[in-house]
N, C-alpha and C positions, 0 to 999 in steps of 0.2 A: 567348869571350874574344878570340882572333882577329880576330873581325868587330871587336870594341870598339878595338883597338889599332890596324886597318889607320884606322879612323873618324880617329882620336885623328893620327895622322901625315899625312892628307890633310889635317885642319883646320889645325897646325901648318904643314906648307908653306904652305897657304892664305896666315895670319896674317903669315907671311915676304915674302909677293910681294905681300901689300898694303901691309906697312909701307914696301917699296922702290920700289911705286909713288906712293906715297901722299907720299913725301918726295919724290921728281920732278915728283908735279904741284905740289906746294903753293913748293916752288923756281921753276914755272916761270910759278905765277898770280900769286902774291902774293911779291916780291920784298922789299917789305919786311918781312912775318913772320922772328919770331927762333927760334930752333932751341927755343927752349923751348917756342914755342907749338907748331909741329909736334912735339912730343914729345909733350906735351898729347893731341895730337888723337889721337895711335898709341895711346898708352896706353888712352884712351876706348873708341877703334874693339874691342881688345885684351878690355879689359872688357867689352863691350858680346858681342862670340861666344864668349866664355868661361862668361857667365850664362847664354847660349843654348845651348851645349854640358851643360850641369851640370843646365838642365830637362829636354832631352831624354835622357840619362842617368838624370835619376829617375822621368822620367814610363815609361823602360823597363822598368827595376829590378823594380816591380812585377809587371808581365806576367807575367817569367820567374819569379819565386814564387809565384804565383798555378798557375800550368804545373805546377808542381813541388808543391807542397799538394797540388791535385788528382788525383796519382796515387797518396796514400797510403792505407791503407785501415787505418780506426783499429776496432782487434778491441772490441769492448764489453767491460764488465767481467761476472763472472760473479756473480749474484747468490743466496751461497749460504743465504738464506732460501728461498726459492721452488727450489732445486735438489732432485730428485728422482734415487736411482740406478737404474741399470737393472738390474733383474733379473739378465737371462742373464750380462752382463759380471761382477758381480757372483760369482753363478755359477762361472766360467770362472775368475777370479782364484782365488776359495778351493780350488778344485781344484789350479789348477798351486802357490802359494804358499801353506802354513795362515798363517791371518793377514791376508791380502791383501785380502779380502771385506768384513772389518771395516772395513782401513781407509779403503777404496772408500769403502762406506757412512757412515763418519767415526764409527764407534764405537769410537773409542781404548781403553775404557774394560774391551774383552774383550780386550784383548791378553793383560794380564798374566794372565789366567783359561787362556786357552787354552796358551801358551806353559808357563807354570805344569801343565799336567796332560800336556803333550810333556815337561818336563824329571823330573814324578814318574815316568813312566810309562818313559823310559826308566834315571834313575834304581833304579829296584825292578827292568827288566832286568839292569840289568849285574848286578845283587848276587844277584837267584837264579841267574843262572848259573854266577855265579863259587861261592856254595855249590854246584849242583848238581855241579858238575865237582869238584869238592875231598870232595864223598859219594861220586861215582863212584870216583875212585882210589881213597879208602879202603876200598870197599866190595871193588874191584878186588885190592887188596894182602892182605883179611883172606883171602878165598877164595883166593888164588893157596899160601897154604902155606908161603910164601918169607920168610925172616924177614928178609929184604936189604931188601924191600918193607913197610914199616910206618908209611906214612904216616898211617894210622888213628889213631898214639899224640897225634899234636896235638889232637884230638877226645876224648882220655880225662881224666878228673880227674887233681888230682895226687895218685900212690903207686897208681893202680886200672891194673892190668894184665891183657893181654886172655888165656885161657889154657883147656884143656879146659874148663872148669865154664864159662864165661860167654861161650863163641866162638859160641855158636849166636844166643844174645841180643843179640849188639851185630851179628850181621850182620843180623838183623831189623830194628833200629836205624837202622843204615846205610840198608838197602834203604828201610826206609821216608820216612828225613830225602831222601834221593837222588830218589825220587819225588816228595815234596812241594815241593823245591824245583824241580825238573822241571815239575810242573801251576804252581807261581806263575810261572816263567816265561814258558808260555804264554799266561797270565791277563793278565801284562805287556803281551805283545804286542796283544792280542785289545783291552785295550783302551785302547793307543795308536791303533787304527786306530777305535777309536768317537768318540776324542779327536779326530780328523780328520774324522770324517762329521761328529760334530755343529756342528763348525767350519764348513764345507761349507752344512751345513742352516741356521745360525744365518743365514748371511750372505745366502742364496738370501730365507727368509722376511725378515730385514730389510730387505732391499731391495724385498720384495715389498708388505709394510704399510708403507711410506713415505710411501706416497697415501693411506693409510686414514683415514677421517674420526673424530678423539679431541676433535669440537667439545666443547663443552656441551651439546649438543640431545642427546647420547647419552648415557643414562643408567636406571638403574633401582634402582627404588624398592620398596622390600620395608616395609608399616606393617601394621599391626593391620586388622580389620574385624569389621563382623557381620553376617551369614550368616543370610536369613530361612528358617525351615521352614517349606513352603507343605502343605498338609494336615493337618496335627498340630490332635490336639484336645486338647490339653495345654497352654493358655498360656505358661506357665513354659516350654515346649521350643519358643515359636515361632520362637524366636532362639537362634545360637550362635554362638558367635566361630570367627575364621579369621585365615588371611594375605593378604593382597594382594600382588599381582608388579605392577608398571608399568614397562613399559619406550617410553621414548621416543624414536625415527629418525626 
């Protein structure tokens, strides 16, 4: 822009020292000419490096876009028919993030599957615990003696109270609901973490069979046949029927 502006102000003077010479000579040749024809002639002269300025201005123009195009570098598009995912990254996703593998792989359609058995799995934790802990105390309160301590009576029917004849029975009760909610919480856990591996595995094998060939030339064919008995001296048994397998790769 610089260069263009210093350009633009040399021609301008230029334009200035010819119209002033340009009216001295034509005064000193032609004495008869009237101001209007050297007016004429300026004006022409005027027009004449003005077209001349304005082609070499477009003829530059170009260049410098031409310059500036060619340093850009246009990324292709990704074309997600022929995209294949990568295993390992694959891999690597479903471990750090459950979910992340699928959606690598672009199989939206496990999300709600998987999320779905994270939100049963931690669901059914919260709820055996919170029984197991609410068996413990009561279980806690019957054995303690204390009659301060009776949190056990939320857990009995109504009018059935707990007393010599039936104290032995409801701690058997106790101990055993206390336990069982104990193992289903574990079960909880155990298999929120299968819920993860198989997340894990799902994503690793789908990325893996991505490339796997499901043309039409794969295929197999289970029909009818029949099966010659070669030595048999029984007509009737020299044939028997069967299956046939064809498989075609």
């Amino acid at each position: 822009m610089k260069h263009h502006h210093a350009i633009y102000m040399h021609r301008s003077l230029f334009i200035f020292l010819m119209m002033v010479t340009g009216t001295c000579a034509m005064a000193q040749t032609d004495s008869k000419a009237t101001p209007v024809d050297s007016i004429d002639v300026l004006m022409a002269r005027i027009d004449s490096l003005t077209r001349a300025d304005s082609v070499m201005t477009i003829e530059e123009e170009p260049v410098s876009s031409v310059l500036i195009d060619s340093t850009r570098i246009v990324k292709p598009k990704r074309d997600w028919n022929t995209w294949r995912p990568d295993p390992k990254r694959a891999l690597w996703l479903a471990l750090v993030l459950p979910g992340a593998g699928q959606i690598y792989n672009r199989k939206y359609w496990k999300l709600p599957i998987i999320y779905g058995g994270f939100i049963g799995c931690i669901y059914a934790l919260t709820w055996n615990n919170m029984m197991y802990k609410d068996y413990s105390q009561a279980y806690l309160d019957l054995m303690d003696n204390d009659p301060g301590t009776a949190s056990y009576n939320k857990f009995l029917h109504l009018g059935v109270e707990i007393n010599s004849t039936n104290e032995e029975r409801y701690k058997e009760i106790f101990k055993n609901r206390k336990d069982k909610y104990r193992r289903w919480r574990d079960l909880s856990i155990f298999v929120m973490i299968g819920v993860y591996a198989l997340s894990v595995i799902d994503a690793y094998v789908d990325a893996e069979l991505s490339a796997f060939d499901i043309s039409k030339d794969l295929s197999l064919k289970v029909e009818p046949t029949v099966i010659p008995n070669h030595g048999g001296g029984n007509p009737l048994q020299a044939q028997s029927l069967g299956v046939n397998c064809k498989l075609n790769f």
